[in-house]
C-alpha positions in Angstrom: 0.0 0.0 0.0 1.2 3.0 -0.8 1.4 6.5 1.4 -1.1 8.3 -0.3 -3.5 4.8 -0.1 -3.0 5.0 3.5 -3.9 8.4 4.3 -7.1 8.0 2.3 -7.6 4.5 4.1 -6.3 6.7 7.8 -8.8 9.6 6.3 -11.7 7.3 6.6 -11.3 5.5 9.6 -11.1 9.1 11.5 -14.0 10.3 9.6 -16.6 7.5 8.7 -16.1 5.0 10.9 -18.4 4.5 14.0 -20.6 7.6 12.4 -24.3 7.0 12.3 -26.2 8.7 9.1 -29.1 11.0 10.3 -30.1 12.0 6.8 -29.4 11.7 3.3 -29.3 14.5 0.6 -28.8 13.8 -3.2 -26.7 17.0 -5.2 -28.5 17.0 -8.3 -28.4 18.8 -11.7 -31.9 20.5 -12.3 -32.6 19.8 -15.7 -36.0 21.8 -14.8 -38.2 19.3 -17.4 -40.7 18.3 -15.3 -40.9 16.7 -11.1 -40.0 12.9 -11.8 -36.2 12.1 -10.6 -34.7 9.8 -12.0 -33.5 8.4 -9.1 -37.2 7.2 -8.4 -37.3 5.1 -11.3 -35.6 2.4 -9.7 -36.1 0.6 -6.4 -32.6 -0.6 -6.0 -31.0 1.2 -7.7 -30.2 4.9 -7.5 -28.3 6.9 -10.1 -26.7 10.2 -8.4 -25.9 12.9 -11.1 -23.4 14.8 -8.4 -23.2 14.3 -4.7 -24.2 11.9 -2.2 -24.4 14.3 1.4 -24.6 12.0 5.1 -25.8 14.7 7.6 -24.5 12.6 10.8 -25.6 12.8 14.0 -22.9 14.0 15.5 -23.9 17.0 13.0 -21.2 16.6 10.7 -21.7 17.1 6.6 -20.0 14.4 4.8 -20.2 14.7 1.2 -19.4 11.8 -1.3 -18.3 12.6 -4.7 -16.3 11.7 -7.2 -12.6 12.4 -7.1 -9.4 11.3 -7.4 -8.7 10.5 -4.3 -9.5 6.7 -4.3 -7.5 4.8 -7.2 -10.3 2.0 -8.2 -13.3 4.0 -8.8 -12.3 7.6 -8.5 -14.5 8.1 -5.1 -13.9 10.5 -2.7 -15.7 12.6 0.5 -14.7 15.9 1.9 -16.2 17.5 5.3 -18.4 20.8 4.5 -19.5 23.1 6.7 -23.2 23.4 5.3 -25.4 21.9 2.9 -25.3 24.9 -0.1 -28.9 24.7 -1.5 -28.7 27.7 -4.0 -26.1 26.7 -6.1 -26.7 27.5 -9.6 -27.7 24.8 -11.8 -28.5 22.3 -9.1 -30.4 21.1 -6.5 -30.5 19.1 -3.2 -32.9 16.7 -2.2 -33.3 15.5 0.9 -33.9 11.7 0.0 -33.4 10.2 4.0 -37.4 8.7 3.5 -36.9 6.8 0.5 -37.0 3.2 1.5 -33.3 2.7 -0.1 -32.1 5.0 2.9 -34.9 4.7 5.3 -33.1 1.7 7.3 
């Protein structure tokens, strides 16, 4: 394993592990065609345009994305400080009552 592989892998045990998920928010691009998402198309399966954001319940924003960061599939998280709703172009849903997040 290399350095940089083990400061991601350090990166998530400090971060992630232990953590419990209060709610879930999707980062979406608003295409602004109509109200379906296409996210709901699917019950197992959920296709993210953007971001996936964990607010935790230790209050902490944990955003997954994709990056560099992690060699096999180029997925990464940073911690924000607040969920940016107005951003132009997209949108955030708040998606922790769909039953593929529920439990």
């Amino acid at each position: 394993m290399t350095e940089k592989e083990s400061k991601y892998y350090d990166r998530i045990k400090k971060e992630l592990v232990g953590q419990k998920v209060s709610e879930v928010y999707y980062e979406e691009i608003n295409w602004e065609t109509d109200d379906s998402e296409f996210w709901e198309l699917s019950a197992d399966i959920h296709s993210v345009d953007m971001n996936v954001i964990f607010l935790m319940d230790s209050g902490k924003l944990i955003q997954i994305m994709w990056d560099s960061e992690f060699y096999s599939y180029g997925v990464g998280f940073a911690i924000i400080d607040k969920l940016e709703k107005e951003k132009e172009g997209l949108k955030i849903l708040n998606v922790s009552e769909s039953k593929n997040w529920k439990n």
